[in-house]
C-alpha positions as CSV (number, residue, x, y, z in Angstrom):
1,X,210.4,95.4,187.9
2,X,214.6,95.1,187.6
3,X,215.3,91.2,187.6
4,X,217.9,90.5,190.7
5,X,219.4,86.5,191.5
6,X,221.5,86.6,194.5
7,X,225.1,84.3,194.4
8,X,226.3,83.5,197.2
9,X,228.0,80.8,199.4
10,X,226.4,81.3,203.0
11,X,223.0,80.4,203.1
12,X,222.1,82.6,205.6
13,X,223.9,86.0,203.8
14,X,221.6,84.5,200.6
15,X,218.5,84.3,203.0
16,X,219.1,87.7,204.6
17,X,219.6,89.4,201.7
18,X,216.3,88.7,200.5
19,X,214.0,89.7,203.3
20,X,215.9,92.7,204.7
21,X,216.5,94.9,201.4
22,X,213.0,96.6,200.3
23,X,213.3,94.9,196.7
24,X,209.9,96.2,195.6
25,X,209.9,100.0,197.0
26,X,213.2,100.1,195.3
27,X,211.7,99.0,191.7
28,X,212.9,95.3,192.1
29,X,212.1,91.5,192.8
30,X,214.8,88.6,193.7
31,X,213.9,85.9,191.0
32,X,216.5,83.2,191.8
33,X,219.4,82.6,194.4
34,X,222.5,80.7,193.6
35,X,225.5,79.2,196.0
36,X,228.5,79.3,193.4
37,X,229.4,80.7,190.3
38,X,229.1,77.5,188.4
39,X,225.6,77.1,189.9
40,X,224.7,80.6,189.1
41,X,225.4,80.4,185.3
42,X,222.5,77.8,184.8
43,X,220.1,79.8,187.2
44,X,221.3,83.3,184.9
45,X,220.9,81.3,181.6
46,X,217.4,79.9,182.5
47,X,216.0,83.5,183.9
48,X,217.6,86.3,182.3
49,X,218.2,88.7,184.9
50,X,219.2,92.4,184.8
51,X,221.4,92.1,188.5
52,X,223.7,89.6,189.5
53,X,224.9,90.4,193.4
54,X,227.9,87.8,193.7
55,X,230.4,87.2,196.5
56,X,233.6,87.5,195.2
57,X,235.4,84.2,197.5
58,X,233.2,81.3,196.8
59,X,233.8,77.1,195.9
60,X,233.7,75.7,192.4
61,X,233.6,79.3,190.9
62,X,234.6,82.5,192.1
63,X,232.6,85.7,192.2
64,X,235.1,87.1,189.4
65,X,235.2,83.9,187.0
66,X,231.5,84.3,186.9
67,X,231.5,87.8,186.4
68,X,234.4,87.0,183.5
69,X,232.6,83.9,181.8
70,X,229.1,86.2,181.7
71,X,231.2,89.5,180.2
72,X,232.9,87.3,177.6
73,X,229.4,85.8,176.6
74,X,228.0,89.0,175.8
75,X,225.7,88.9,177.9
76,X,224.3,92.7,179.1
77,X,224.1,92.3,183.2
78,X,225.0,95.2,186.0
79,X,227.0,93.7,188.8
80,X,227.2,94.6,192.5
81,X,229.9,92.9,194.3
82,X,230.3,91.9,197.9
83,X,233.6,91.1,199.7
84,X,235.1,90.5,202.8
85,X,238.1,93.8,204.2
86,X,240.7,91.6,203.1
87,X,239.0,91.3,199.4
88,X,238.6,94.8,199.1
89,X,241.5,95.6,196.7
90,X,240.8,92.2,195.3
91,X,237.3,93.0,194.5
92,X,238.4,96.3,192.5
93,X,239.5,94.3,189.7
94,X,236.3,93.6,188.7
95,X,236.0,97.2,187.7
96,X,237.3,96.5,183.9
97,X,234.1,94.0,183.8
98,X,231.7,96.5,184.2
99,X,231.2,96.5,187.9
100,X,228.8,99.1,189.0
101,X,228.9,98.7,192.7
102,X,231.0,96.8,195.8
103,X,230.1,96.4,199.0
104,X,231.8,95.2,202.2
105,X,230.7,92.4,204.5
106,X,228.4,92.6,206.4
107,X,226.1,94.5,204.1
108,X,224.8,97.7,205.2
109,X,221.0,97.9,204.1
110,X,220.8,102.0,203.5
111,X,224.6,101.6,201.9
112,X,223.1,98.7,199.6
113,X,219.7,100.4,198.7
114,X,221.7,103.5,198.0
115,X,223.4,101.5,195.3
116,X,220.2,99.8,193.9
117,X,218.4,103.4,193.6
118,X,222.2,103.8,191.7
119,X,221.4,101.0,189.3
120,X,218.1,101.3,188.2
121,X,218.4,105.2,187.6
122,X,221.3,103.7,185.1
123,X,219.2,100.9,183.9
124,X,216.4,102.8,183.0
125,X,218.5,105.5,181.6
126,X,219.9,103.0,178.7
127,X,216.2,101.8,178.5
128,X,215.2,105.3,177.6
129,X,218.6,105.6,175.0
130,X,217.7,102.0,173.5
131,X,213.9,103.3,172.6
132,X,215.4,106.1,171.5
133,X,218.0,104.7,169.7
134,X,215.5,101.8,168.4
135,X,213.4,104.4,167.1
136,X,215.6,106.4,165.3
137,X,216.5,103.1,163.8
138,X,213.1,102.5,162.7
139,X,212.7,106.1,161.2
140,X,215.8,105.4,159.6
141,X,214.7,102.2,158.1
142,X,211.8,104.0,156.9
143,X,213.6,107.0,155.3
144,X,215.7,104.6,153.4
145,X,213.0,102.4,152.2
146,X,211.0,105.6,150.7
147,X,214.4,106.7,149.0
148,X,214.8,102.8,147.5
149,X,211.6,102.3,146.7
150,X,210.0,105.5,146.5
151,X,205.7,106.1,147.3
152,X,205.7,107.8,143.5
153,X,207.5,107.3,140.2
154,X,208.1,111.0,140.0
155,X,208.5,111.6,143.4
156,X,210.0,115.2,143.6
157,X,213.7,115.0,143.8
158,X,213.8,117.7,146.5
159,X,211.5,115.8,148.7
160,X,213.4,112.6,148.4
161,X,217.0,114.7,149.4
162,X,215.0,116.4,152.7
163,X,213.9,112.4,153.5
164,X,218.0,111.5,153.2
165,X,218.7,114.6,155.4
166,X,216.5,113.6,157.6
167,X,218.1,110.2,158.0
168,X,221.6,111.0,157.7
169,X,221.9,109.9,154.2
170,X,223.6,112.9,152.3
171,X,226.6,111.1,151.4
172,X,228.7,112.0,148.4
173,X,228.2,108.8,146.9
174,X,225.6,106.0,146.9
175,X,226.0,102.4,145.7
176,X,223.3,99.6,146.2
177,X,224.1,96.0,146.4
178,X,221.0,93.0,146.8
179,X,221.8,89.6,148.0
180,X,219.1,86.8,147.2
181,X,219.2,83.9,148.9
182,X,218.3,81.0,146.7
183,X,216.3,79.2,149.2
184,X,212.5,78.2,149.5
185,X,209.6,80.8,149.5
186,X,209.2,79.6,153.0
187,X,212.8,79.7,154.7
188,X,213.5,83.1,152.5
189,X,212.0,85.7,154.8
190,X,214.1,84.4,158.0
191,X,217.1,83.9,155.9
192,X,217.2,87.4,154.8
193,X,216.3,88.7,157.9
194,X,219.4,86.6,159.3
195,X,221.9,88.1,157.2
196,X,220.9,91.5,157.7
197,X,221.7,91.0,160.8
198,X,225.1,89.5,160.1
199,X,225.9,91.7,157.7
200,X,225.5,95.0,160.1
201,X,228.4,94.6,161.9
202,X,230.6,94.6,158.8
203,X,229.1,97.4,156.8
204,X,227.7,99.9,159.5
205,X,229.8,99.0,162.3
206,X,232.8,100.1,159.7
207,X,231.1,102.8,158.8
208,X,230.5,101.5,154.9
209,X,226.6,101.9,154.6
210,X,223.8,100.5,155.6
211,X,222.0,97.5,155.9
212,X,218.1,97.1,155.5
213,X,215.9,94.1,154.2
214,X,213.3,94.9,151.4
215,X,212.3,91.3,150.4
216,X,213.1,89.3,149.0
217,X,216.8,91.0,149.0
218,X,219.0,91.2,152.4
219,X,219.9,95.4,150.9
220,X,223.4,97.1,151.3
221,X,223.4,100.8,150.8
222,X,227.0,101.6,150.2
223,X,228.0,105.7,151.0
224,X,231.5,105.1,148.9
225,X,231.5,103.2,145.3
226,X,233.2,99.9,144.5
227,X,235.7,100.5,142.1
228,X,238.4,98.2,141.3
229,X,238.2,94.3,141.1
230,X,239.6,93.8,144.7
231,X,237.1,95.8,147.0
232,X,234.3,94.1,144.8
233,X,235.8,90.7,145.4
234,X,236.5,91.2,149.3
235,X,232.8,92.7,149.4
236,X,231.5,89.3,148.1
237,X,234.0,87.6,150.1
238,X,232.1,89.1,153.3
239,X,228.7,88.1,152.2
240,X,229.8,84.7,151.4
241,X,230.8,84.7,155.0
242,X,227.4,85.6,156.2
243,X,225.3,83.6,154.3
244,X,227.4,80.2,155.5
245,X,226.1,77.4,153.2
246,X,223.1,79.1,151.7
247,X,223.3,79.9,148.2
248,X,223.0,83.3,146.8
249,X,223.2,85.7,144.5
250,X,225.1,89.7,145.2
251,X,224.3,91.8,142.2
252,X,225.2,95.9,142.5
253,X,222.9,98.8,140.5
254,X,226.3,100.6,139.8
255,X,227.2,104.3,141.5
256,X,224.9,107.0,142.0
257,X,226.2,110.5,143.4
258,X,222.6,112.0,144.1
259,X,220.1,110.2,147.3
260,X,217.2,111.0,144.4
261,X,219.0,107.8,142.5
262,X,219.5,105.6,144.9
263,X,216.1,103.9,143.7
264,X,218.2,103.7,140.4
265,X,220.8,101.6,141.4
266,X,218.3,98.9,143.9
267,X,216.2,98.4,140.2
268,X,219.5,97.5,138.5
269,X,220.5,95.9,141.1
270,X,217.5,93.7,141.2
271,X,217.5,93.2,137.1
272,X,221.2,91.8,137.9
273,X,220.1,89.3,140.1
274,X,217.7,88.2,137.3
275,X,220.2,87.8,134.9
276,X,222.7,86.2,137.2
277,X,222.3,82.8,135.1
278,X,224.2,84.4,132.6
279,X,226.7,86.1,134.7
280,X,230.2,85.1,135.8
281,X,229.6,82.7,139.0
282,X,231.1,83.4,142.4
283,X,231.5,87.3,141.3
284,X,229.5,90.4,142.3
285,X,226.8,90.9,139.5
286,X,226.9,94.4,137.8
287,X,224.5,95.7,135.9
288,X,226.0,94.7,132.5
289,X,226.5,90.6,132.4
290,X,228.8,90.0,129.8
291,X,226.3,87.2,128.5
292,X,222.6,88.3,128.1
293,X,219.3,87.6,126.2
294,X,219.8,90.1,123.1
295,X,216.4,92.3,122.9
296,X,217.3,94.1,120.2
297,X,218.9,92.0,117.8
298,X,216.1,90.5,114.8
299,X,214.6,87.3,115.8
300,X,214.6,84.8,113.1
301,X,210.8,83.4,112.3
302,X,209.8,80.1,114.2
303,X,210.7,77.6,111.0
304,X,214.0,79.6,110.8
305,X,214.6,78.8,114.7
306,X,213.7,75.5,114.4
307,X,215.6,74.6,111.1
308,X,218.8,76.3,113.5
309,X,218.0,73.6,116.2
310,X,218.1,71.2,114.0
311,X,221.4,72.1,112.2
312,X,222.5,72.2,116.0
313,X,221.5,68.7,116.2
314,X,223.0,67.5,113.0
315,X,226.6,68.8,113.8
316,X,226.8,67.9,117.3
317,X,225.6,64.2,116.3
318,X,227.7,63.9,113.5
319,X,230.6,65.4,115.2
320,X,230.2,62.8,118.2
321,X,229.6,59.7,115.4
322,X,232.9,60.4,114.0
323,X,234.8,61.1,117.4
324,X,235.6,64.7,117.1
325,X,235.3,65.6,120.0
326,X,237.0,68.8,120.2
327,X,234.3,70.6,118.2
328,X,231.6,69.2,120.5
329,X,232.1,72.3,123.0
330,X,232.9,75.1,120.5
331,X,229.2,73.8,119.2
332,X,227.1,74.0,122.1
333,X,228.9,77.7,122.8
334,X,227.5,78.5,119.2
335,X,224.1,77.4,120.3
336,X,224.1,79.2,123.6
337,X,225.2,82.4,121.2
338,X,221.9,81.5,119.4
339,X,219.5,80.8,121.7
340,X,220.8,84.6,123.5
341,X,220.4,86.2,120.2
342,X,216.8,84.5,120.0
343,X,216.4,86.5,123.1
344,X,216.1,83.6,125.8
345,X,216.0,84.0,129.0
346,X,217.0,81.5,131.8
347,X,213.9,79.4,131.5
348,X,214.0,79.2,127.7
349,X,217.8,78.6,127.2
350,X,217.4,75.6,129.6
351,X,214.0,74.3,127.7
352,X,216.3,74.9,124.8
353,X,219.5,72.6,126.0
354,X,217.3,70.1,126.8
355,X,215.2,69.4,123.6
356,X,219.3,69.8,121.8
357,X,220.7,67.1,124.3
358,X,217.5,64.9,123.9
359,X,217.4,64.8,120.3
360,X,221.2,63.9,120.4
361,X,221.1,61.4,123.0
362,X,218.2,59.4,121.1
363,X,220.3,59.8,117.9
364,X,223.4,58.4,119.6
365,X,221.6,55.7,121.0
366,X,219.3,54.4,118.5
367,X,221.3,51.8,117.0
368,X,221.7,49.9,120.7
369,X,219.9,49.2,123.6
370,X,221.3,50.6,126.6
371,X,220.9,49.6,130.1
372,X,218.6,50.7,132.8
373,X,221.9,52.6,134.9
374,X,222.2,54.7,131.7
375,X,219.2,55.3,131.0
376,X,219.0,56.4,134.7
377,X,222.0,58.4,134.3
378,X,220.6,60.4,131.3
379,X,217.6,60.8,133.2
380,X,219.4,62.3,136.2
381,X,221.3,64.7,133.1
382,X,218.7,66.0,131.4
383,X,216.6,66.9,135.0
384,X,219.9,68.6,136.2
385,X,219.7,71.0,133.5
386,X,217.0,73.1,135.1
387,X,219.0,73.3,138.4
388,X,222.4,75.0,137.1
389,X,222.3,78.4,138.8
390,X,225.0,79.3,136.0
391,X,224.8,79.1,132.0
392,X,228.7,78.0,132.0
393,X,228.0,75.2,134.3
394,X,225.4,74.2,132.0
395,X,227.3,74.3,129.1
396,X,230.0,72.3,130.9
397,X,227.9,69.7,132.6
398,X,226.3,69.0,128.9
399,X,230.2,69.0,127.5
400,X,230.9,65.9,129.7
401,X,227.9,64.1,129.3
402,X,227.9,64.3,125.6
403,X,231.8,63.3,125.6
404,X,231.1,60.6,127.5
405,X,228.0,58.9,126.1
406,X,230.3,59.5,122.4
407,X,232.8,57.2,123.6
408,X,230.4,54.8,125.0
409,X,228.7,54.9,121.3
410,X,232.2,54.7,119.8
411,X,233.3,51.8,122.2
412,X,230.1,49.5,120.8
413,X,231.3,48.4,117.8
414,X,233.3,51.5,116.3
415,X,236.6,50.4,115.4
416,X,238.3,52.3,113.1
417,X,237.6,55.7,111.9
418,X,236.9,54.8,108.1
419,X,234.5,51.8,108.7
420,X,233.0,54.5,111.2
421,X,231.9,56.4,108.3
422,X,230.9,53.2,105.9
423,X,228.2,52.5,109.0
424,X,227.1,55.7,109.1
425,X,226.6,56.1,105.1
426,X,224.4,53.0,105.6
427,X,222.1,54.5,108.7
428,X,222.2,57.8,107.6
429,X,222.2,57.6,103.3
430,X,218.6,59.6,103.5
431,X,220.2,63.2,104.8
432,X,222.0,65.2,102.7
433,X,225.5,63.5,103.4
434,X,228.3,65.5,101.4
435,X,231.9,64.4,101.0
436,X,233.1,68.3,102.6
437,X,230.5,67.5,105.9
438,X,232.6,64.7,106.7
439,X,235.9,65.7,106.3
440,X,235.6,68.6,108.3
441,X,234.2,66.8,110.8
442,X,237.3,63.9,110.8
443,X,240.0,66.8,110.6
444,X,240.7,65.8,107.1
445,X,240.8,67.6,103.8
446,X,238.5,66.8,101.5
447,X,240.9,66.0,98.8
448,X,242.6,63.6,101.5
449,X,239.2,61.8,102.4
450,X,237.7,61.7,98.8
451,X,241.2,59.8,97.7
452,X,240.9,57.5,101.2
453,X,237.6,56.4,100.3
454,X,238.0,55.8,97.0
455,X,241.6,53.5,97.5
456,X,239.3,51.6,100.2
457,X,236.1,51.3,98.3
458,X,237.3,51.2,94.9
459,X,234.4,54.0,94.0
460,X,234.2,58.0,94.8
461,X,232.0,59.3,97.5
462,X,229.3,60.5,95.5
463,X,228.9,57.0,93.8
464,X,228.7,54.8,97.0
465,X,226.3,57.1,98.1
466,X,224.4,56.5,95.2
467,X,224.6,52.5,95.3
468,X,223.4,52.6,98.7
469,X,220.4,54.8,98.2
470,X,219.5,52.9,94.6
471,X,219.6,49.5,96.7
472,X,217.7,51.0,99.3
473,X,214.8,52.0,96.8
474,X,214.8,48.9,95.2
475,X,213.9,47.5,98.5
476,X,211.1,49.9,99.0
477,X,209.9,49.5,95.6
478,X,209.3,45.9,96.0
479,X,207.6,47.0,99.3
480,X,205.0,48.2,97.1
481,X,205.7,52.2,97.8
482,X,205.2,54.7,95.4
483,X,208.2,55.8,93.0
484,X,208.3,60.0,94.8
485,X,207.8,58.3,97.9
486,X,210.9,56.3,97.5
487,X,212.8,58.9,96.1
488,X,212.3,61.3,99.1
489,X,212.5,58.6,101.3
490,X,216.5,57.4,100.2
491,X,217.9,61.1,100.0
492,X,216.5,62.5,96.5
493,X,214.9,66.1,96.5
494,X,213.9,65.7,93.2
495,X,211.9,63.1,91.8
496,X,213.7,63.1,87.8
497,X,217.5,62.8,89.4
498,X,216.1,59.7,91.1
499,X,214.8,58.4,88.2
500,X,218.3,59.2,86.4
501,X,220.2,58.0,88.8
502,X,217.9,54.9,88.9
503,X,218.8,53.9,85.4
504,X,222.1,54.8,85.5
505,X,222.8,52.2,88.1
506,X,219.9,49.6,87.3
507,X,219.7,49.7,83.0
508,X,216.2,50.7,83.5
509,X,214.1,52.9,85.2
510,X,211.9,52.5,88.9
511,X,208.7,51.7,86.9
512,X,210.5,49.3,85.1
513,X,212.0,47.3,88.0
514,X,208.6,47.3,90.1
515,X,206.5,46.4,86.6
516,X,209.5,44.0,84.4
C-alpha cells in the first residue's frame, strides 16, 4: 500500500478526508495526520511516507515552506496540494517543487480519487524503472567484477570483451585506481562500502568511470587515462575528500586500451598499495615506487648483512659521539639503500631500524644513567617505528630522535671537541680506532687532527692509542687473564704485535710483568 499523512489546519477537512476517500480500493492507507507544516515535518521524518496532501494557507508553516524544506532535504515525496479559489494561482507555484496534483476547496471525492489513481500509476511506474534500473546495476556490477577479477587465468579474451559489451564497458581506454582504507579488519567492510558510495557521484555522475567495491579496495574503473601530474593530483584530491579523516592509500595499475586488461591494471594496482611504505606520501601510487625492495639485485650472505649492520652502528655512534650531526641523516639514507637492496620489505625494514636505533641508543647511553621520562620517551620511539605508514617519515622521525638524544649525550659532560675524543679513546681503545675514522667524522683533515693531537698530547695518535691499550692489559694481566685473552681484549688482532708492543712500552714482555 502507497503511504499517505494528511496536513492540514481544520480538523474536520483532516477528519473528512480520511473516511470519505476509498484509500484502500485506490491502493492506499492514511498513516498519520498533521495540523501545520512544522508539525508535519516530525510526523514525515518518523513515518516515511510516499504522499503528503498539504493545505497550502496554514499557521507556523505554510503548505509551500513544507513542501520547500522537504524538496531541499532530498527527500523523494509526491505532493497533492489543496487550496482555497483565491490560492489557486498561488498554489501553481508549487509546480517547480514537483507538485503532481492541486485541488480546490472543498475537495471533490471522484476529482481527488482521479488524482490518486494518477499518483500511484506514477509511483509504481518509477518502482518498476528503479528494479529495472537497480538490476541493470547489479548485472553491471557483476560484468565488471568478472572483467577485474576474472573466473579463469586464461579466460578467453573474446569472452571477456562480449561481458564489457554487455555492460557498456567498451571504452577506448581503461585505468584502474584502489583505495584502502587503513582502518581495522572490523570497521573496513563499512568503510569501503561508504566511500563507494561517495565516490559515485564524482566519477560516474561526471561520466569518468565507475565505481565498484571488491574488498578490501573501494575500486575506480577510469574510461580515460591519468596523464599528467595535475589530473592525478586533483583525482587524489577527490578521494581525500571522501574518505574525511580515515587514512588511506590510492594506488593506480597504469592504462590499459583493451577491457581483456583491465584485470592487469586492478593487480598492479593492488601490488602498489603494498608497496605504498615506500612510495611518496599524500600522492597517487603508480605502479613503479621510486623506492622498492630490490629482488633482483645479489643478496649478501647473513655474516655479510650483519657485519653491514654493524658498520651502520659504528658510524652513526661515532658520528653522534663527536657531534657531527650533519652526517647522521645521509647515514640512515645509506642504510635504508641497504636494507632495500637486501630486498626488505615493510615489515623487515622496520625490524631493521629498530635493532640500528636500539643498538645506538644503548651505545649512546651506556656511560650515564638516564631517567625514567627518557627512557619512556625512547620507549614511545622505538614502538612508533612500526606505525609510520611512510619510509621517509621513518627515516625522519629516527633523524630527530637521534639528533636529539646526541646533544643530550654531548650536554653531559662533553665540553670541548678534543677532550670529546680523549674520552672516547679511553671507552672505546678495544675497536679498531684509526686517526682517518676520526677526522672524517670531526670535519677535519687528518693531517690537521694528527698535528692537534699531538701539540695537545705531546704524542701521535697511534702512540696514545698504544699507552692506553698497554695500561689497560697490565690491568687485566694482574687480573689473572690469559696473555691472547688480553691482547684481543685491549684492541690487538694479533697476539706477537701485542707482545711487541708490550715491550716496547714496558722494557719487558706480558709474561714477564705477570711472572717478575
Amino acid at each position: 500500500m502507497i503511504k499517505v499523512v494528511i496536513v492540514d489546519d481544520e480538523p474536520k477537512l483532516r477528519q473528512g478526508l480520511q473516511t470519505l476517500i476509498p484509500w484502500e480500493s485506490l491502493g492506499f492507507t492514511v498513516i498519520a495526520a498533521a495540523a501545520n507544516g512544522e508539525e508535519a515535518l516530525k510526523v514525515i521524518e518518523e513515518k516515511t511516507p510516499d504522499v503528503v496532501i498539504v493545505d497550502i494557507r496554514m499557521p507556523v508553516m505554510d503548505g509551500l515552506q513544507l513542501i520547500e524544506h522537504l524538496t531541499s532535504e532530498s527527500h523523494h515525496l509526491h505532493f497533492m496540494i489543496l487550496s482555497g479559489y483565491a490560492d489557486f494561482e498561488y498554489a501553481k507555484q508549487a509546480i517547480k517543487y514537483g507538485v503532481v496534483g492541486y485541488l480546490l476547496k472543498p475537495v471533490d471525492v471522484a476529482e481527488m480519487s482521479a488524482n490518486l489513481k494518477r499518483i500511484r500509476e506514477r509511483i509504481e511506474e518509477e518502482q518498476l524503472q528503479g528494479e529495472w534500473r537497480e538490476r541493470e546495476i547489479m548485472s553491471r556490477d557483476f560484468c565488471l567484477h568478472s572483467l577485474l577479477v576474472p573466473q579463469e587465468k586464461t579466460e578467453d579474451p573474446a569472452k571477456l570483451r562480449s561481458k564489457a559489451k554487455e555492460a557498456d564497458l567498451l571504452w577506448t581506454s581503461y585505468e584502474v585506481v584502489v583505495v584502502y582504507p587503513r582502518v581495522s579488519e572490523v570497521d573496513r567492510a563499512d568503510v569501503v562500502n561508504r566511500l563507494s558510495i561517495d565516490l559515485k557521484p564524482k566519477i560516474e555522475g561526471q561520466m569518468m568511470g565507475l565505481v565498484t567495491v571488491i574488498p578490501p579496495y573501494t575500486v575506480l574503473l577510469l574510461n580515460e587515462p591519468l596523464r599528467g601530474r595535475k589530473r592525478r593530483e586533483s583525482l587524489y584530491n577527490e578521494i581525500r575528500n571522501a574518505t574525511g579523516n580515515v587514512r588511506f592509500v590510492a594506488a593506480t595499475g597504469g592504462g590499459v586500451s583493451v577491457p581483456e586488461d583491465i584485470c592487469k591494471s586492478f593487480f598492479k594496482a593492488q601490488k602498489a598499495v603494498k608497496q605504498a611504505f615506500f612510495s611518496e606520501k599524500n600522492r597517487l601510487i603508480d605502479p613503479y615506487p621510486l623506492f622498492s625492495p630490490s629482488l633482483d639485485s645479489p643478496r649478501l650472505s647473513v655474516n655479510k648483512a650483519e657485519e653491514m649492520m654493524e658498520e651502520f652502528i659504528f658510524r652513526l655512534y661515532y658520528s653522534l659521539e663527536v657531534g657531527n650531526q650533519a652526517i647522521v641523516l645521509p647515514l640512515l639514507n645509506e642504510a635504508a639503500a641497504f636494507f632495500l637492496k637486501q630486498g626488505q620489505d615493510e615489515k623487515t625494514v622496520k625490524e631493521s631500524f629498530f635493532f640500528l636505533s636500539n643498538a645506538v641508543i644503548h651505545k649512546l647511553t651506556a656511560g650515564f644513567c638516564i631517567e625514567l621520562k627518557e627512557t619512556e620517551a625512547v620507549s614511545r620511539f622505538l614502538n612508533g617505528i612500526y606505525q609510520h605508514d611512510h619510509l621517509d617519515d621513518l627515516l625522519e622521525e629516527t633523524h630527530c630522535f637521534l639528533l636529539a638524544l646526541g646533544k643530550d649525550s654531548e650536554h653531559r659532560g662533553k665540553e670541548q671537541e678534543f677532550k670529546k675524543m680523549i674520552d672516547f679513546i679511553h671507552r672505546h681503545y678495544a675497536d679498531n680506532l684509526r686517526l682517518e675514522t676520526l677526522a672524517g667524522l670531526l670535519n677535519y683533515s687528518t693531517a690537521y687532527l694528527g698535528q692537534l693531537f699531538k701539540n695537545k698530547t705531546g704524542e701521535y695518535f697511534n702512540t696514545y692509542l698504544d699507552r692506553v691499550r698497554i695500561q689497560k692489559a697490565k690491568e687485566l694481566l694482574d687480573q689473572g687473564m690469559k696473555v691472547y685473552e688480553v691482547a684481543e681484549s685491549v684492541g690487538y688482532t694479533s697476539v706477537n704485535y701485542f707482545y711487541s708492543k708490550f715491550k716496547r712500552y714496558e722494557g719487558r714482555s706480558p709474561s714477564e710483568y705477570r711472572n717478575p
